[in-house]
C-alpha positions in Angstrom: 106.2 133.1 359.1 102.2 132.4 358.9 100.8 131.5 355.7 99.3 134.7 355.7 102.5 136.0 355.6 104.0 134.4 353.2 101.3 134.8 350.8 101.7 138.6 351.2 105.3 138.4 351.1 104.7 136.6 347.3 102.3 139.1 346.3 104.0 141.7 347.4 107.5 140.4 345.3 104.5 139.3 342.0 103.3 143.4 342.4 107.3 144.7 342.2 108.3 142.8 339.5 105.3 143.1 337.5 105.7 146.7 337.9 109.5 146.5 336.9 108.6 144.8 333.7 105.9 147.3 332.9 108.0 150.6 333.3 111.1 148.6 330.8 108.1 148.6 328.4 107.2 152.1 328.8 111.0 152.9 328.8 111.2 151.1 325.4 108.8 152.7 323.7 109.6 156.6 325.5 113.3 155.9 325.0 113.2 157.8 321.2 111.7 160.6 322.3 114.8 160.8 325.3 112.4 160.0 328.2 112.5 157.3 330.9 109.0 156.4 332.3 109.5 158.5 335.9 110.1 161.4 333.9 107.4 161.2 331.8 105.3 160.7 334.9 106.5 163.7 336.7 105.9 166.1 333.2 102.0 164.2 332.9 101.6 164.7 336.7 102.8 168.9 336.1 100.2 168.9 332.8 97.9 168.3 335.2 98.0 169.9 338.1 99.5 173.0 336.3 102.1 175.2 338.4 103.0 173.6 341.7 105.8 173.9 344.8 107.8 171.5 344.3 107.1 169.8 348.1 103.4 169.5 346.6 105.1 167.8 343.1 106.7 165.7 345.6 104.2 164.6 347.6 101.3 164.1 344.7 103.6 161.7 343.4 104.7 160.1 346.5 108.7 161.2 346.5 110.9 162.9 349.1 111.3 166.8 348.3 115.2 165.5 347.4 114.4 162.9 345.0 112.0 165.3 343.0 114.7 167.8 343.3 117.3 165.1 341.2 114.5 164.2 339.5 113.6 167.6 337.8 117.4 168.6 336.9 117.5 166.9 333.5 113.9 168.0 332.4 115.3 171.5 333.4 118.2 170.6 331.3 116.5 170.0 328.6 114.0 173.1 328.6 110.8 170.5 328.9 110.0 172.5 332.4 110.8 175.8 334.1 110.9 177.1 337.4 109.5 179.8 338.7 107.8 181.2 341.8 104.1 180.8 342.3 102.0 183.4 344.1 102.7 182.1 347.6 106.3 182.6 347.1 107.0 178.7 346.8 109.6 177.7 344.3 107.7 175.4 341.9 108.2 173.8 338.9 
């Protein structure tokens, strides 16, 4: 491995785990209003974009159509979203 290598290699691990210890923060202080940081993410990222298929959700966020799919189930659960369809005929969220 080159030393430029290595140094992105450490970087990269320094930007993951600096992000891990950021969302348990977020998580801490969302936790009493029943949220976990990715949800709240996906509820801000609906605020404001508005109505949306949820491919386009998906890919403004940077997440497989299936991992938005699992991702909205418990904010439908819990009434914070709804689905419907938007004038194209796209199921969105």
């Amino acid at each position: 491995m080159s030393d430029l290598e290595a140094a992105l290699a450490c970087n990269c691990l320094a930007i993951r785990q600096a992000a891990r210890h950021v969302t348990q923060i977020y998580d801490q202080h969302l936790a009493p209003a029943g949220l976990r940081t990715t949800q709240f993410s996906v509820l801000a990222r609906l605020d404001r974009l508005g109505p949306v298929a949820i491919h386009e959700l998906a890919a403004s966020l940077v997440m497989d159509r299936t991992t938005m799919g699992r991702a909205l189930r418990p904010l439908s659960a819990r009434a914070w979203l709804r689905s419907g369809l938007v004038r194209t005929g796209a199921r969105a969220r």
